[in-house]
C-alpha positions, 0 to 999 in steps of 0.5 A: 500500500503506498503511504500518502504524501503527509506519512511519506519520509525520504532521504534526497542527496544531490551530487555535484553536477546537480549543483554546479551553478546557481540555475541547478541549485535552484531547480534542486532546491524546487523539487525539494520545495514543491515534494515538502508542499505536498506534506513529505517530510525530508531531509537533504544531502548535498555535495560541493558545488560542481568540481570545488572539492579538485579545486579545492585539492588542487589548491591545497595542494599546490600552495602547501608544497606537499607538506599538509597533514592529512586532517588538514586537508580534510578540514580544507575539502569539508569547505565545499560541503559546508558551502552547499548546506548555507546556500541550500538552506538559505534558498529553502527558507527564502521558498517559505520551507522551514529548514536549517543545515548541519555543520561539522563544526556543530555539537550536534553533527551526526557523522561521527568517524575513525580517524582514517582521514580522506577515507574514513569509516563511519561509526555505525552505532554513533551514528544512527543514535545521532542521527535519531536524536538531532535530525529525526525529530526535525524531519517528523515535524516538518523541518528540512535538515540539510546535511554535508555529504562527504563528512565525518568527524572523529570523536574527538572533533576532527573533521574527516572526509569520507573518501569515494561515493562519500555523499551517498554514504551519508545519504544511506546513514541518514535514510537508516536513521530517519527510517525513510521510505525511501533515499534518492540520489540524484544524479547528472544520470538518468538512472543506472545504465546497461553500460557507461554512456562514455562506452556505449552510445545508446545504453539502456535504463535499468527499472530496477537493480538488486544491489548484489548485482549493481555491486559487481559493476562498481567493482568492475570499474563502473562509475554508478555507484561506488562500492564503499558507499554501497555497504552502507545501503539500508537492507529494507530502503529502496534507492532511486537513482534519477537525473537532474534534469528532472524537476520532480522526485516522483519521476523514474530513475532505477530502483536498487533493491536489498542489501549487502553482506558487509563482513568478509566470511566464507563458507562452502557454496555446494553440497556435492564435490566438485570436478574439475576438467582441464582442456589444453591445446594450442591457441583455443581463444582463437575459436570460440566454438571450441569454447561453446561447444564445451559450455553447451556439453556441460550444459545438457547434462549439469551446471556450470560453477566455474570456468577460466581459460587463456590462449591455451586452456580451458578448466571448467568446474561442475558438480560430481553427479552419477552420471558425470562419465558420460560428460567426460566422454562428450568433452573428450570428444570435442578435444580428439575432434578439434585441431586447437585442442590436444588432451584433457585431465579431470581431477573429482572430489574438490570442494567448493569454498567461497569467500565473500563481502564487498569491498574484497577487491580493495582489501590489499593481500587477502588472496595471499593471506588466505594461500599462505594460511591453507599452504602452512596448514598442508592443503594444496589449492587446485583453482581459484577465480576472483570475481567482483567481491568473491574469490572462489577455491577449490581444494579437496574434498576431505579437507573441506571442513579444516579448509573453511576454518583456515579460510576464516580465521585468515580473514579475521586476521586481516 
């Protein structure tokens, strides 16, 4: 059932495009005034204007000789931010909306953070409990607090900047703790796209995206959304992406859906052992039909976990059923019958451990932290493929439970 207007709470952050200049303010502050006047109640988020926060760095930068520290030059990049909510705030009043912004610099600041400056890490526990006691009450009688994206500060008051996607981590905390209906994030986008439109000319809207997936993309190097800010995304909100060409929050944009798993853990990801079978040959990625004969084989007769290959090889990885000889058979006569390949090799009873959590690809060593604790332990890996914020093992089946425990506490070394 869809809540009316006057019960309805959502979280809006505008990114730097949509501020870029006084004509984009004044049209983001309309939506915001125009979505208050039918009895929403909201709070906003709003980045730098424009490119101020790389002038900003430039500048900095430039005229201190390299010799900043680094919760100074935090305290510098917070400048742009702290700009936006006056000048937000200031034009929400002037359109008579009740409204008033938060500073760092005030007590009642909800961001709190470690101190990794440039990239810190919100406290979530702090956070939330601030949040509920000095934006909350605001929100729910109609006031519009206008919030710094981007910023943190330490317990003991330093001002820290978020690092990437910043913005949409705030606006993902806050919609936590106002329990929104909704967070919207607007963009110089129309929503969340098939491809990079800088790549591909006529990308597709996507309606709607589950958060799981979209994750992989940011991973992969795609500017949607970044996979920090992403952690933070309250598992029961929806998050609308739209554009800012558009003047009313009602218009669509793409839903993402659900949550992530934010703690790296492993677990063992297939209830039967697992087969490997290695083909080799002599410039196979040179014929593709080689590959898709071989995929359709294991197709007809069971399910694909995993596949890597290069110029000379492919290894495929299915579950060990009954009948799998008759598929050893059928790929075996795909390897005698092509000039590009020359001999194949199964290895049965592997295990299947998958080790996951976003933000993996950016955690530095993981992969040899957890080779070197299952080589010390004697437990040899027979494949491994990363993939986005997964990294996928294969070691024997006999060593599956000794493996899985190694695994963890590698992680939680790290």
């Amino acid at each position: 059932m869809t809540k009316h207007s006057s019960e309805r709470k959502i979280v809006v952050k505008f990114g730097g495009s949509s501020l870029a200049d006084h004509e984009r303010m004044l049209k983001a502050v309309m939506a915001v005034v125009n979505e208050a006047k039918k009895g929403t109640k909201l709070a906003v988020v709003v980045s730098a204007m424009g490119k101020t926060t790389d002038q900003l760095l430039t500048t900095a930068k430039n005229t201190s000789n390299g010799k900043l520290a680094k919760h100074e030059l935090d305290d510098i990049l917070s400048m742009g931010e702290r700009t936006s909510i006056r000048l937000f705030a200031a034009a929400l009043r002037n359109n008579d909306v009740d409204a008033c912004y938060f500073d760092p610099m005030d007590n009642t600041w909800p961001i709190i953070t470690d101190d990794s400056f440039q990239n810190a890490n919100p406290l979530i526990q702090e956070c939330d409990k601030n949040i509920k006691k000095c934006i909350l009450p605001l929100v729910e009688r109609g006031t519009i607090p206008v919030i710094a994206g981007f910023i943190g500060k330490t317990k003991e008051g330093k001002i820290t900047t978020l690092g990437r996607g910043g913005s949409d981590t705030t606006a993902f905390l806050m919609g936590q703790g106002i329990c929104a209906d909704q967070i919207i994030l607007v963009t110089d986008a129309e929503g969340i796209m098939s491809s990079d439109p800088k790549i591909i000319s006529q990308p597709k809207l996507l309606p709607t995206i589950n958060v799981n997936t979209l994750v992989g993309l940011a991973d992969s190097g795609a500017k949607f959304i970044h996979s920090k800010a992403l952690k933070y995304k309250p598992k029961n909100i929806d998050v609308k992406v739209m554009s800012n060409k558009l003047d009313d929050l009602n218009k669509d944009g793409t839903i993402i859906t659900d949550g992530l798993v934010t703690e790296l853990d492993a677990e063992i990801a297939n209830e039967c052992p697992v087969v490997e079978i290695t083909i080799v040959g002599n410039g196979m990625s040179n014929n593709p039909q080689v590959v898709t004969e071989i995929v359709e084989k294991v197709k007809d007769n069971t399910s694909l976990i995993g596949m890597s290959m290069n110029t000379n090889s492919i290894i495929v990885y299915v579950p060990q059923t009954e009948n799998i000889t008759k598929l050893f058979n059928q790929i075996h006569g795909i390897t005698i019958n092509k000039k590009e390949t020359i001999a194949m090799a199964v290895k049965k009873d592997l295990v299947f451990i998958k080790t996951s959590g976003v933000g993996l690809e950016e955690t530095q060593g993981i992969i040899g932290k957890i080779s070197e604790e299952l080589r010390r332990n004697g437990i040899n890996i027979s494949g491994i493929l990363t993939i986005t914020s997964s990294i996928l093992l294969f070691v024997d089946w006999n060593e599956k439970e000794k493996a899985l425990k190694l695994i963890k506490n590698a992680l939680k070394k790290h």
